[in-house]
N, C-alpha and C positions, 0 to 999 in steps of 0.2 A: 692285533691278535684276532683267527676268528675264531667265531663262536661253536661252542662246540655243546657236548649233552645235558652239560651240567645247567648252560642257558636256557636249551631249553626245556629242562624241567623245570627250570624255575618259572618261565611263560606257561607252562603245564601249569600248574600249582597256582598262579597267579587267577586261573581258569577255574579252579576248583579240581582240577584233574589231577592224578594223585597215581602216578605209575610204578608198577616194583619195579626190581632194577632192569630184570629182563626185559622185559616191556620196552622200557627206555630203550635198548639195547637193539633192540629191534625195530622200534620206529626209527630210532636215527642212524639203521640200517636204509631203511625204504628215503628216507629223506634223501641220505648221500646216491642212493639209487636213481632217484627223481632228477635230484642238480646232475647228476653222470650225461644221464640219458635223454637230460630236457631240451639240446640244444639241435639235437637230431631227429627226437620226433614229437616235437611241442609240447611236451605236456602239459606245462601250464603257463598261466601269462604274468604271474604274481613268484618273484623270485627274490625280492627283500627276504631277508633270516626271518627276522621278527612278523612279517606280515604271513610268510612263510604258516609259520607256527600256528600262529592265531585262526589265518582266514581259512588254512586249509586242512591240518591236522584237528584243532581243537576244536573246529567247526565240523570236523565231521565225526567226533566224539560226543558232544556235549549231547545230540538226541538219545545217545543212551542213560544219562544223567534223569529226563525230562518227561518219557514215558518207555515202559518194556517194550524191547526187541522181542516177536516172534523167531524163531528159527525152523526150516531155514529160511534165509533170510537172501531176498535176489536183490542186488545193487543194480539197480537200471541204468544202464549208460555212466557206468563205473569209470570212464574215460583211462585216468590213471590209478583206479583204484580208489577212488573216494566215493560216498564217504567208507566203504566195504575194506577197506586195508586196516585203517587205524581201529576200526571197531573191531575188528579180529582180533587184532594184538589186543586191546581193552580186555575183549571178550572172547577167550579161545573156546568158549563153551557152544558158543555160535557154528553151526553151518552154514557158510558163507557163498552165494552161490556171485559172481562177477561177471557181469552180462556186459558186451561189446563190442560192434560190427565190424571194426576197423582191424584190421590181420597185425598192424605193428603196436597198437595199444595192448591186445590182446599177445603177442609174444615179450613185453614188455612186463604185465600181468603174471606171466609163468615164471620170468626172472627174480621177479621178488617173491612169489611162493615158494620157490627152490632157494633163494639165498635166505629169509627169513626163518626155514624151516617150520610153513607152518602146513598144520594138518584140516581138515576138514573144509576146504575150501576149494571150490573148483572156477574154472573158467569157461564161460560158455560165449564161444566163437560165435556170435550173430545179434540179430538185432531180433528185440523182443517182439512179437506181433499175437494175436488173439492163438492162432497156430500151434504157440509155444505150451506144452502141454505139460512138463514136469511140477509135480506137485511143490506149490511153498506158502509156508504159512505168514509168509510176510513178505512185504516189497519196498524197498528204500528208496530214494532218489532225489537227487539234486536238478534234473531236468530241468529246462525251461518249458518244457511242453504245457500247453494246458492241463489241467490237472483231470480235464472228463477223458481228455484222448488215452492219456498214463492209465485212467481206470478200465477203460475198453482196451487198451494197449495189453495187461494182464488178465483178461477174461478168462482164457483159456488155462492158468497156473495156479491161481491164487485160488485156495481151499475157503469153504464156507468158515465165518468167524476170521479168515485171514486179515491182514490191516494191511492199509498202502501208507505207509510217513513219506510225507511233501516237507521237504525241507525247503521253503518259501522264506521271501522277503518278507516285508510288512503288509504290503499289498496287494492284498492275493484276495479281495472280498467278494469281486463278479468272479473269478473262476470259482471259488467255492461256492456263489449261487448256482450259477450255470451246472456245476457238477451237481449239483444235491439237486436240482430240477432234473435233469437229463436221467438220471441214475435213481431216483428215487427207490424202485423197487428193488434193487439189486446191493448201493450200498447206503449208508448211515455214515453221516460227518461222525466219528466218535469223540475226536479229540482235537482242540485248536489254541494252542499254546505260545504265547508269546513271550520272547524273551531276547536276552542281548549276549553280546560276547562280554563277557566280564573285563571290566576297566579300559574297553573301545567302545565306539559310537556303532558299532555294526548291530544293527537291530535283527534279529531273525522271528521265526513263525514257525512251528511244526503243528502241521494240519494233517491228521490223522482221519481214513475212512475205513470202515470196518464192513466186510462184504455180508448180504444178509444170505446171498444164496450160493446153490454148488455151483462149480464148472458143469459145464456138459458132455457129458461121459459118454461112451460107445453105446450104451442102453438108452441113454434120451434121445442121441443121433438118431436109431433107427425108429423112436417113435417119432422124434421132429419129420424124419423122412415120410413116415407113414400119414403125416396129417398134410404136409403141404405137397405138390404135385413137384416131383425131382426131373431137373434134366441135365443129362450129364452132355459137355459139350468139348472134344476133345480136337477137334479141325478148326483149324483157320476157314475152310471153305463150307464152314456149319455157317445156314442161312441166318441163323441168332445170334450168333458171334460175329457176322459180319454188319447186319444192322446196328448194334451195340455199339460195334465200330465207327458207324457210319455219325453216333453222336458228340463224338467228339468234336465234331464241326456244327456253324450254327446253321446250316442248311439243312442237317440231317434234322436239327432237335426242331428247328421250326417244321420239318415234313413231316416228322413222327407224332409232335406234339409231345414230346418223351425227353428228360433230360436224364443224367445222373449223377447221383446225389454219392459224392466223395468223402474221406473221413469221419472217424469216429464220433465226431458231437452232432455234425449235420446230420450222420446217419437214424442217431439217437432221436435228434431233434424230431426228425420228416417218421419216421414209425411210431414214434407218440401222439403227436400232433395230429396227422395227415395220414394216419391209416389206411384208407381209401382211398390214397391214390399213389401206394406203393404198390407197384406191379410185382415188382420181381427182385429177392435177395440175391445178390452174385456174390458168391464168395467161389475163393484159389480150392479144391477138391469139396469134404467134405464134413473139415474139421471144425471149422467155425459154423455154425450153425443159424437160423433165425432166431430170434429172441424167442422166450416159448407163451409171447402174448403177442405173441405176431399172428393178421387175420390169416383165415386157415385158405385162404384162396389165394394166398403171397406165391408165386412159383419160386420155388427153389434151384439156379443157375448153377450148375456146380462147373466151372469152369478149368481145365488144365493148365497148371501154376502158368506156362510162358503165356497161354490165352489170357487169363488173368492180368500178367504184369504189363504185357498191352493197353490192355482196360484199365491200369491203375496210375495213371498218368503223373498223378501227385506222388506217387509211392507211399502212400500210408498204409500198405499190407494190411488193411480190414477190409468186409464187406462193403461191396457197392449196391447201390437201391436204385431200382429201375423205378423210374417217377413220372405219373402224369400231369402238366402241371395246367390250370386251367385255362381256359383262354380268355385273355383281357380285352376289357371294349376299347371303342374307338373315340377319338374325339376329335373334332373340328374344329377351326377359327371361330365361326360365326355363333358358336356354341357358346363362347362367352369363359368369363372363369369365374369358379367359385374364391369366394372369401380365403384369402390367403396366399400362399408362393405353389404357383405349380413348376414343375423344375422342366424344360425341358431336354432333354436327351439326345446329344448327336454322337455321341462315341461311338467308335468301330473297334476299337479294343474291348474284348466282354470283362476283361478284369478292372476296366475305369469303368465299365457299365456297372460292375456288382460293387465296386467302390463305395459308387457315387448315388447307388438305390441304398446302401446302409447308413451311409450321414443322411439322404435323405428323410428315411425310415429313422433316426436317431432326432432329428432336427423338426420333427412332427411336418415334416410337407404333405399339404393337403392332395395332389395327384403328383402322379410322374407318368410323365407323356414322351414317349419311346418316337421321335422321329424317324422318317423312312432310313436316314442313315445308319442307325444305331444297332449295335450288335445284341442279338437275342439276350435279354435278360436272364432266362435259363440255359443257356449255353452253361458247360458243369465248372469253364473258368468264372463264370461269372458270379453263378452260386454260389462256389467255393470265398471269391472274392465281395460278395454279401454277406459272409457268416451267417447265412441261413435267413435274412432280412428281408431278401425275394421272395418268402416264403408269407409275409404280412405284408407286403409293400400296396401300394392302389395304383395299378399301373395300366395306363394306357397306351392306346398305337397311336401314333397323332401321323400329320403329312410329314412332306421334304422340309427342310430348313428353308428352300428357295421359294416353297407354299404361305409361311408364315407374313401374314399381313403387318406391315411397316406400323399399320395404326395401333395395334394392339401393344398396351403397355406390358414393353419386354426391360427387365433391366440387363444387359450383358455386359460378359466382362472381358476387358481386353487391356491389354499395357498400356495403351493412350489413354486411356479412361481419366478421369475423378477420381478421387480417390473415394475409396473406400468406405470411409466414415464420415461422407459427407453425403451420399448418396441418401435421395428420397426413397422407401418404399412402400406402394399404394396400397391400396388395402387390400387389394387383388391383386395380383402379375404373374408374368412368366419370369425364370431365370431364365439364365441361356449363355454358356462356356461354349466356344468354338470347340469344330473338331482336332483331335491332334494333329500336328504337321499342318494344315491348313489355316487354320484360327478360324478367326471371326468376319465371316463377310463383311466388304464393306459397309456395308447400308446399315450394318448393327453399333458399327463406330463411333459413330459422330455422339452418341450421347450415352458411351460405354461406360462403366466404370472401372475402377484399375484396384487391385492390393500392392500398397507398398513394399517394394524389394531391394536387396541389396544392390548397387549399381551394377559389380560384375555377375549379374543374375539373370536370362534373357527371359526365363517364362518358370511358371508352376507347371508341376504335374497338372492334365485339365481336371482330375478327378479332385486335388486337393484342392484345387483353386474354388471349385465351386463349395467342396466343404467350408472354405471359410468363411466365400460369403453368405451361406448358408445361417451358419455360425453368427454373423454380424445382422441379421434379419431376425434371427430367432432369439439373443440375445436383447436388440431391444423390444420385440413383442412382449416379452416376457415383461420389461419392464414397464410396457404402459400397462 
């Protein structure tokens, strides 16, 4: 026999959740709705009854239990409605706003307001961006995104005093640093709530921030415009939009000495940090705005949305920061090395370049030395692919790979190697991972080391490969 209402009120109840009859009525409307419609446009990937209930109705009920819902109240990336569907039915008193980029989720969304018959809830067709300007005094979300992006993500919606609920796993401890540093003056961790699904092992977190200031209004815009120097750029063949252009590649950003600094944390990160050598805010027209402790000699890019999505390679629909980054010394063989692992660098992919500078930069390496082969370390994939680590890293230019003297103690690694955990290392060296597609020169061979792999396994990524022996050098430092 299957399971039908009466089950799962009693999974409800089991939960502490406690629904009149309509209620009921109406959630195991949207259920038999979900299983109709899940097989055509996925809506979920958990379709056991019982798991059903628990992992995804009661789970996205129970933050009402835990701390108060503001209303209204925007479901960020409400997919099929969660957790924004069941909290409605809980809570009709709620204005429910259902936020979601995708055109068949979102006509899916309209099908259960109309058969549900519920009132005060609307759907809004798009994906959320700083942009999005309708007032709400709260923000929900199951996302995975980090949680600084989610708070830049709503800058432009969420009302002073407004909350964002992060309905997080257990371990959620460096995004909640990272946001309360990045965000400091804007919001306040208020709430961080730990708790479990009642009579299951599913642990959860609701990590609540409460914003300390307003959006920016038509009245701040025109003072923000009046204090930074505005340029409105509306042509493909505008001389500043085509240099812009021109750094998307690592020829322009080494000719310019200019990178740019993509999504919402980096962006945060490099206008806190590095002030001084943020040139220029680009944002899509001229709704999103500079921060308003931004220096007052930032130019303000105001770009036409298609110029823009050009420029926004990643798609993360926030401002981009024009960045000068400094220039790094050079170094030599004969130079010697300092006390420790200097890594050195032959990659031609900038996204194993900014990888392999952030285990660096994590793994305390004393230099990293950018061989002639290697692709610019600020190139804005590689930035992006350092989480902002280029930004502290000690980086130098060194020669070719084919410059590097035989004599100098290099440990490299290659699949013929030693393993691993047997390897010496001296109290100075160079590391050294072959280029992608090409490896490791011969002559670096003979006394290479290897990590052990699976047989049907031919090679590591080179950026991870070097993290682990990174990882195994810095691991036993530690220990002597």
């Amino acid at each position: 026999m299957l399971p039908g209402p009466d089950a799962m009120d009693a999974l409800l109840k089991r939960c502490g959740i406690n629904l009149a009859a309509n209620q009921l009525k109406q959630l195991w409307s949207y259920h038999q709705l979900l299983r109709r419609h899940d097989e055509d446009l996925n809506l979920t990937r958990i379709r056991n009854f019982e798991n059903m209930v628990l992992k995804l109705y009661a789970d996205a009920i129970l933050p009402a239990l835990h701390t108060p819902l503001p209303s209204p109240l925007l479901d960020l990336g409400t997919g099929p409605g969660m957790p924004g569907i069941p909290l409605k039915i809980l809570r009709p008193d709620l204005q429910i706003l259902l936020a979601d980029s995708r055109r068949n989720r979102c006509d899916f969304l309209k099908t259960v307001v109309s058969a549900l018959g519920l009132s005060g809830i609307d759907v809004v067709e798009r994906g959320i961006a700083p942009d999005y300007d309708r007032p709400v005094a709260g923000v929900i979300t199951r996302a995975v995104e980090p949680i600084a992006d989610t708070l830049a993500r709503v800058a432009g919606c969420l009302i002073q005093d407004g909350r964002v609920i992060f309905m997080k796993g257990p371990r959620c401890d460096v995004e909640i640093e990272a946001a309360s540093k990045t965000f400091a003056s804007t919001y306040e961790l208020a709430e961080d709530i730990p708790y479990q699904i009642p009579h299951t092992p599913h642990r959860r977190r609701l990590v609540v921030y409460r914003r300390k200031s307003q959006p920016i209004g038509a009245g701040e815009r025109s003072q923000t415009m009046e204090k930074h120097r505005v340029k409105v750029i509306e042509s493909e063949s505008n001389a500043i939009f085509k240099s812009l252009k021109k750094l998307h590649g690592g020829r322009g950003v080494k000719k310019q000495g200019q990178t740019l600094v993509c999504g919402a944390t980096l962006v945060a990160e490099v206008m806190e940090r590095l002030p001084e050598r943020c040139l220029a805010w680009i944002s899509s027209g001229n709704r999103h705005a500079p921060p308003a402790d931004a220096p007052g000699d930032l130019e303000w890019l105001q770009l036409g949305p298609a110029l823009f999505q050009t420029l926004d390679v990643f798609g993360t629909k926030h401002p981009i920061v024009l960045f000068t980054f400094p220039e790094f010394g050079s170094w030599r063989p004969e130079e010697g090395l300092l006390a420790g692992c200097s890594l050195l660098v032959p990659f031609q992919d900038p996204e194993n370049v900014g990888a392999v500078i952030r285990s660096a930069v994590a793994f305390a390496v004393d230099r990293i030395i950018l061989l002639a082969e290697s692709a610019n370390p600020f190139h804005p994939k590689a930035v992006r692919a350092s989480a902002g680590s280029v930004f502290s890293a000690r980086l130098f230019q060194g020669p070719s790979l084919s410059e590097i003297p035989s004599d100098l103690p290099v440990i490299a690694l290659a699949a013929s190697g030693q393993p691993l955990v047997e390897a010496f290392f001296p109290e100075a060296f160079c590391l050294l991972t072959g280029m992608e597609g090409p490896g490791l020169p011969p002559r670096w061979q003979a006394n290479a080391v290897a990590i052990p792999m699976a047989p049907d396994v031919e090679s590591l990524n080179a950026a991870v490969a070097t993290a682990v022996a990174l990882y195994e050098w810095r691991r036993r430092s530690l220990r002597r």
